[in-house]
N, C-alpha and C positions, 0 to 999 in steps of 0.2 A: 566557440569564440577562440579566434588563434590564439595560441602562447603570446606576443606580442602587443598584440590587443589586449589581452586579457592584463597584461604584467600593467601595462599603459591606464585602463580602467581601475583596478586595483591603487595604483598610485594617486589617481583621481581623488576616489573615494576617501582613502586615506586623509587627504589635505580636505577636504570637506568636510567629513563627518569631526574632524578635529573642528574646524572654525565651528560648523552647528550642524548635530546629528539629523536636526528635524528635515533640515533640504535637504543632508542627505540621503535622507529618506525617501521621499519626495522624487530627487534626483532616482534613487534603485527603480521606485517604483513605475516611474515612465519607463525606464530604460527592459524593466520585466515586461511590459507590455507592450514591446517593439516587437513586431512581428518578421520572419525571416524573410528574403525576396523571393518573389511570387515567381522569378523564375526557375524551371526546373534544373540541379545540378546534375552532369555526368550521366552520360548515357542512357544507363538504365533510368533512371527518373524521367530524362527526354522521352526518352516511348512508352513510359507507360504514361504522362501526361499528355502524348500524343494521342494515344489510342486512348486515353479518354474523353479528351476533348472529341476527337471521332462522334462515340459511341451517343454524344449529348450533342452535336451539330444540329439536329432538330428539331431542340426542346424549344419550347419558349423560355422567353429571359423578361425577368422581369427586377428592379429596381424598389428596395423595399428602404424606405425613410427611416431613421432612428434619434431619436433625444440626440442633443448636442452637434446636430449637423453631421451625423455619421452615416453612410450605409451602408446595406448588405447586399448579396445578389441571388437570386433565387433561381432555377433552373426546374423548368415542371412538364412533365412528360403525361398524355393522355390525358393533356385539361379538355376545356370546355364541355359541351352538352351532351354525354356521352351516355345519360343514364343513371343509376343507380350503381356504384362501385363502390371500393374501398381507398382511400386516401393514407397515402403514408411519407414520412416527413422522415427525409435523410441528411443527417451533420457529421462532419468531415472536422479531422485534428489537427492540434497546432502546427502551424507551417503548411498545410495541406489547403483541399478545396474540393471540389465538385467533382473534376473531374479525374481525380487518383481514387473515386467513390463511384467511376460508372458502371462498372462490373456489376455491384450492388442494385443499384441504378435499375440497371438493364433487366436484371433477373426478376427487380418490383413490378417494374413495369409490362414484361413477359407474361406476368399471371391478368393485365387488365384491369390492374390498380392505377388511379392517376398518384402518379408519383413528385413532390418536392424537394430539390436536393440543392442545401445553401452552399453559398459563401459568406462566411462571417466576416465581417469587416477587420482590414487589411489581408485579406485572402485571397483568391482568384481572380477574379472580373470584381469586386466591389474595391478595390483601390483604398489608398491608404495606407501604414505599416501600426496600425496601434489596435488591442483588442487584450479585453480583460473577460470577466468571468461576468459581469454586469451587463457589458454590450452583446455579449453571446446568448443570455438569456432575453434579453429584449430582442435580439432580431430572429430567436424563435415565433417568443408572442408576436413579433409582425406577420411572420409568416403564417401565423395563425389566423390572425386579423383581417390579411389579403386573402385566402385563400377556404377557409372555413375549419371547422376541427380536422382533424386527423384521426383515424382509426387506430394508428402505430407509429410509432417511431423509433427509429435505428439510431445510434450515434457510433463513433469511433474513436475513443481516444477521448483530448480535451472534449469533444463535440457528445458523447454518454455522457461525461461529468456533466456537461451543460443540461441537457434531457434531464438527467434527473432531479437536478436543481430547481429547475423550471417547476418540473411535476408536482415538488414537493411546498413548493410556493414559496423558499428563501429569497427572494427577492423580494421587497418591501413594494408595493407598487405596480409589481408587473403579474400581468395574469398565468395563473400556471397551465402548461399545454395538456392536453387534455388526451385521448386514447385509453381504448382499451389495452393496450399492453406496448414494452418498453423493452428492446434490444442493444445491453450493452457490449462494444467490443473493443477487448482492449482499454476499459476506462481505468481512469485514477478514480479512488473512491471519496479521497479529498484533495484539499490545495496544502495544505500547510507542508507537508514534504519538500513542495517544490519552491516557495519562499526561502525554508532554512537552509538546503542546496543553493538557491542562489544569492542570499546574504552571505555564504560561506565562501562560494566563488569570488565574487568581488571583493570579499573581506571586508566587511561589515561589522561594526563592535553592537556591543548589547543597544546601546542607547539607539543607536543608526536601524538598526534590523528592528528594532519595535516602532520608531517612526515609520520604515516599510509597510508593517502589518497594519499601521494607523489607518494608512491613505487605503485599503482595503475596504475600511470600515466608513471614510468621508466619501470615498466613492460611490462605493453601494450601500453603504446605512447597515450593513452584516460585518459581525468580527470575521477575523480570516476561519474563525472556528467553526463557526454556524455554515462555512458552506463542506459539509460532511453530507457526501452524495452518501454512506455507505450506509450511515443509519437511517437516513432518508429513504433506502429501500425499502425498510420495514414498516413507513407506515403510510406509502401512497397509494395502499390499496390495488395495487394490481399486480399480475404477473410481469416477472421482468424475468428475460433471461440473458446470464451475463458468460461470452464467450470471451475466453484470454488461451492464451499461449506460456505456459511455465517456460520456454526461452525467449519470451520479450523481454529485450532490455533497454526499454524506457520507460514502460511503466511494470512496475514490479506485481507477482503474479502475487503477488501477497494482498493486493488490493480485489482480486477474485476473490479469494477468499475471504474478506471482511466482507465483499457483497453478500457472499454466499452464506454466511452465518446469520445474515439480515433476517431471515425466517422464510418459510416454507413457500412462500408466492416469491423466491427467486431461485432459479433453474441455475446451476454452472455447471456449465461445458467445456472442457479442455480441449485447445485442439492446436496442441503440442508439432514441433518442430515449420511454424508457418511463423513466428512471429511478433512484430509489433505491426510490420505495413503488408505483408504478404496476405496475411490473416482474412481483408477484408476482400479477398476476391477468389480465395479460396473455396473448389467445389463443396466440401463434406459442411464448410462454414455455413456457404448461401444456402444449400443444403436442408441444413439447420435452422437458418431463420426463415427460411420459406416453410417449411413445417409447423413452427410455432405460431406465425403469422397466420397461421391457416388453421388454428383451434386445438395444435399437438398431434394432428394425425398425421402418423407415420413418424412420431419421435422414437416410441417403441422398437419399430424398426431399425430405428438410424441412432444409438445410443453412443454415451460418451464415447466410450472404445472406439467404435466406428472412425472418428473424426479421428484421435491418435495414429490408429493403424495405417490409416490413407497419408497421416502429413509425412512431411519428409523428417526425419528427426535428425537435428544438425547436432555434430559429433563433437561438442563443446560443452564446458556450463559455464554459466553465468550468474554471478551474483551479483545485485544491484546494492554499492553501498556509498550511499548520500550520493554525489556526482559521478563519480569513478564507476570502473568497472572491473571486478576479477573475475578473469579467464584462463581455461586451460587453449589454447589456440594451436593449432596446428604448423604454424611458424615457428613458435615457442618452442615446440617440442624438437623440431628440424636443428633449429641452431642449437639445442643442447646436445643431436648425436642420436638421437632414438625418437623412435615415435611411440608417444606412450597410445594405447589399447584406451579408450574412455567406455564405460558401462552404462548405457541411456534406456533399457527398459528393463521393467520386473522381468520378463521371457531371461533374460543375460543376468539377470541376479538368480533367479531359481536354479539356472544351470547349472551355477557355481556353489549354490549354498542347499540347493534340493528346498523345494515344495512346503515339505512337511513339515509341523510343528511337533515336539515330544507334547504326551497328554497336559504334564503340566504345566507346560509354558500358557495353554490354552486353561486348563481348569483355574492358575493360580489368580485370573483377572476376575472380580467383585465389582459390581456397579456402587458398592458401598461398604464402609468399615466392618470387618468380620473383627470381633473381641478381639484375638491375635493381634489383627493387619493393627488395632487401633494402641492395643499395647505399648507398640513399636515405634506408631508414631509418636506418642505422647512422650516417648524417654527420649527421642532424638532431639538435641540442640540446635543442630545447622542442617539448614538443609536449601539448595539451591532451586531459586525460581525464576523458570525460563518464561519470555512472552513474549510476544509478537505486534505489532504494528504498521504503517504502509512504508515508516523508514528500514524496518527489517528486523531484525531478532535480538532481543537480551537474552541475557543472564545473569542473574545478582547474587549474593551469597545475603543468607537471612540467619542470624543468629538469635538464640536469648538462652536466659538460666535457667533451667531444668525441661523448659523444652518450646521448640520454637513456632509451635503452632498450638492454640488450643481448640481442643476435639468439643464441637458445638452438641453434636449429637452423630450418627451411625454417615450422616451423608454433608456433612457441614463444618468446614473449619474456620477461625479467627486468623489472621497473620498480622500481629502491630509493626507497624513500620515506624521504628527506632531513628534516632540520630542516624544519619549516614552523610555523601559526602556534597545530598540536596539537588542530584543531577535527577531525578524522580524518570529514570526512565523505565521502569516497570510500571510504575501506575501510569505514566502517560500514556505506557499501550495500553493496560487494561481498560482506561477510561472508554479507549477507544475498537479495543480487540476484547472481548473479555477471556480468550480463549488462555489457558496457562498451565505448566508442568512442574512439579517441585519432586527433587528426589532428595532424601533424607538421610543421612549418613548418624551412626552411631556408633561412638567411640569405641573400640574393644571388637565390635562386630563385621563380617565379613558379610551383613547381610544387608543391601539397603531396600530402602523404601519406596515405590515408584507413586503422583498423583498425578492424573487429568483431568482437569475441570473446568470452570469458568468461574471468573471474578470479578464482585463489584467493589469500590474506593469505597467507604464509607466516613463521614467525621462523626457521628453520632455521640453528644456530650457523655450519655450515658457509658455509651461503651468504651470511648476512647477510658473514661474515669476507670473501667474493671480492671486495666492495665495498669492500674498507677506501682509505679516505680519508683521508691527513694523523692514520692514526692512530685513526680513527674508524669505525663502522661506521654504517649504516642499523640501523632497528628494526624495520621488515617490507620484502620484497620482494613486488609482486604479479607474479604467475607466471601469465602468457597464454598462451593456447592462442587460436590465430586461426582465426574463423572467414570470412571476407572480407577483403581487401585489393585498394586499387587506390588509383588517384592523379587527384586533384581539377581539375576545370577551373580555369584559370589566370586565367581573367577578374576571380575576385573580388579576388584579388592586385594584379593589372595595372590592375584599376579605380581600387584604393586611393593607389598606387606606395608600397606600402607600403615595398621598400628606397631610396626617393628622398630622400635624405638632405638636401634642400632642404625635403619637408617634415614633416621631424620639428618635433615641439612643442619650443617653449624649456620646458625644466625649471623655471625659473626665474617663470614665469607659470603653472605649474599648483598645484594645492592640493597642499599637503604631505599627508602622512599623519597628522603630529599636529593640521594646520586640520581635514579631515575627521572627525580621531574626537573633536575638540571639538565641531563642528558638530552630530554623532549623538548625541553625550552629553551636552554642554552643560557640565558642571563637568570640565574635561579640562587638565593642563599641556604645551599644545601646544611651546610654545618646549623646554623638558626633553627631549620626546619626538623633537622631530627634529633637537637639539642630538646625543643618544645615540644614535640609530637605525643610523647612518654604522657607526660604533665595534661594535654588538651584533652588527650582523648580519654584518660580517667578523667577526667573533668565533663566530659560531654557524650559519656557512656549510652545514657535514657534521657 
């Protein structure tokens, strides 16, 4: 959305969601479901939309009906009476179609599969500009309807998110697609990411952006929660392999990785420096799903590595955070006078730092508390814990008195989650990542503590009560099961002296916390806030 547009929408919204947040809610919600113009921008998208269009000239075309007067358009290669074969159903991502998916297409089709490859409504040849997460899964089940089960199915992008939705039956009403086995590429693993990104964009206040997620729920009868492709892997029973690119930057490769932890019937393959749109026409890719598609023979062969070493690895990084993007860019580096050197594979880290580990960096890791390692922890009061999710990474600081975890037993720990400042953004990953790191610091000592493990939220009456505090309880405990533990070289401590009480900062020279959230906000009652701050937070300690 241009700057101008966007400042003009923004303004919009503004004046509306003031008179009544509901419409404009409402109002967000159509406007998220506007699909982009089906025609191709700038050169490069001209021909490769050319040459797909080509490669599907053809196919048959077929016209598939949907609830509410909508439809889709279907493209089918090697139909009619051909025998006995295998059937497989290809979806194509937001703003995309058919035939930026013919490459895929083609290679299906090559093996003497009858091959289906949509257009979701407002996409290619099915016309319209409007498509949600509801009408994508229904105009799979049509396609399923007209044309009989499918053996497999590929998706890409929105179009995987859809596939697995479908599979896993969140849809109230519509039939789930059916296959032996499920190729994700490039998928988001849920929707909510890209809600709070776009309530954010258009600026949207709390009341406004919950009417948003409402009309999710009046639409398809599913909160925006329940459609969670990622936990959905884990229990549709089949294999699924999920191909991403660690430099895609529109859907974050962090969303692999939530598939990938889904459980052992899902394969992930990285096939680094291709993308978010290159990805799907990529040799070492089709490669790959042609292999698995084919029962895993020849994956052995063709292993993760494989697919890295072949792509091209683009000489940037990229971090995805909420809308934006931070880069190191090549431009960037010009206009400041130098070109900075970027480091893109382990080969350029071993160079630099050598191979090999000393014995005890390798002996000092325990899949579980040795007496010691557990000593250590038990006396440590703070200790930072990091997690993950599909908007990207925290880290929080976790405090308590005489120590801030309690040791359950050898491979198990409690962490009560205290007063804080209610932005819950560690447990909303955990809820949804369980994967998380805590490294524990110990006052006087140069030694910290390192954990890896996974964690679930817990309210449990009883256990929250073992916490009680001056009377109070915690509201969840996270409940760790360790998977690594050991203890941190001491240099980065001893570098700091960090307990050298000579150079601690004067208080007294640093920015309060009410100059700070003046500074961020601009119209803020600094003096107020850290006249009271002293007083609230002994007051709202547990």
């Amino acid at each position: 959305m241009a700057n101008f547009a966007l400042d003009v929408t923004r303004l919009g919204f503004s004046v509306l969601q003031a008179v009544s947040p509901d419409l404009a809610g409402r109002a967000a919600f159509q406007l998220f479901c506007r699909t982009p113009s089906t025609k191709p921008k700038g050169a490069k998208a001209k021909a490769a939309h050319a040459a797909g269009a080509a490669r599907l000239a053809g196919a048959e075309r077929f016209s598939l009906r949907l609830a509410g007067g909508c439809q889709a358009h279907a493209y089918r290669l090697n139909g009619g009476a051909r025998g006995k074969r295998k059937r497989y159903l290809v979806t194509h991502g937001w703003g995309s179609s058919a035939a930026y998916m013919a490459e895929l297409v083609s290679m299906l089709a090559a093996t003497g599969a009858e091959v289906v490859a949509l257009d979701f409504p407002g996409h290619g040849r099915s016309g319209g500009r409007f498509l949600h997460m509801g009408l994508a899964v229904e105009t799979i089940a049509a396609a399923e309807a007209r044309f009989g089960a499918f053996d497999a199915a590929i998706g890409h992008s929105f179009g995987g998110a859809a596939l697995m939705v479908s599979a896993a039956g969140l849809l109230p009403g519509v039939t789930p697609v059916g296959g032996d086995r499920l190729v994700l590429i490039g998928a988001p693993s849920e929707m909510g990411w890209l809600f709070t990104d776009f309530g954010r964009m258009i600026g949207l206040r709390a009341a406004a952006q919950a009417a948003l997620e409402n009309e999710v729920h009046r639409v398809t009868r599913r909160r925006l929660e329940d459609f969670d492709a990622g936990a959905a892997a884990s229990v549709i029973g089949r294999p699924v392999l999920v191909i991403h690119a660690e430099d895609d930057k529109e859907v974050s490769s962090l969303h692999a990785r939530r598939y990938g932890a889904a459980g052992k019937a899902v394969r992930l393959l990285w096939a680094n420096g291709f993308g978010h749109r290159r990805i799907i026409g990529a040799a070492p890719v089709l490669a790959a799903i042609a292999a698995f598609l084919d029962g895993d023979r020849g994956v052995d062969e063709a292993p993760d590595e494989s697919i890295k070493k072949d792509a091209e690895i683009i000489p940037f990084l990229s971090f995805r955070q909420g809308a934006r993007h931070c880069s190191v860019r090549r431009e960037d580096q010009a206009a400041a006078g130098r070109l900075m050197r970027i480091i893109s594979s382990i080969e350029e880290l071993n160079t630099i730092y050598g191979a090999g580990l000393s014995p005890a960096s390798v002996t000092k890791v325990t899949k579980q508390l040795t007496p010691l390692y557990r000593e250590m922890i038990e006396i440590s009061p703070f200790a930072a814990l990091a997690t993950v999710g599909p908007e990207g990474l925290d880290c929080s600081p976790r405090g308590d008195l005489g120590g801030v975890v309690r040791v359950v037993d050898d491979e198990t720990l409690h962490l009560p989650d205290w007063r804080g400042n209610n932005r819950v953004d560690s447990l909303s990953n955990i809820v949804r990542d369980p994967r998380l790191a805590l490294m524990f610091l110990i006052p006087g000592s140069n030694t910290t503590m390192r954990i890896n493990g996974r964690g679930v939220v817990s309210d449990d009456e009883a256990l929250l009560s073992s916490f009680e505090m001056d009377g109070k309880h915690p509201r969840t405990v996270v409940v760790i099961s360790i998977d690594e533990v050991y203890f941190q070289c001491a240099r980065a401590v001893m570098r700091a002296e960090l307990w050298n009480g000579e150079h601690f900062a004067d208080p007294a020279k640093l920015p309060t916390p009410g100059q700070m959230l003046k500074a961020a906000t601009g119209d803020f009652d600094q003096e107020t806030y850290d006249r009271e701050w002293p007083g609230r937070a002994a007051k709202t300690m547990w």
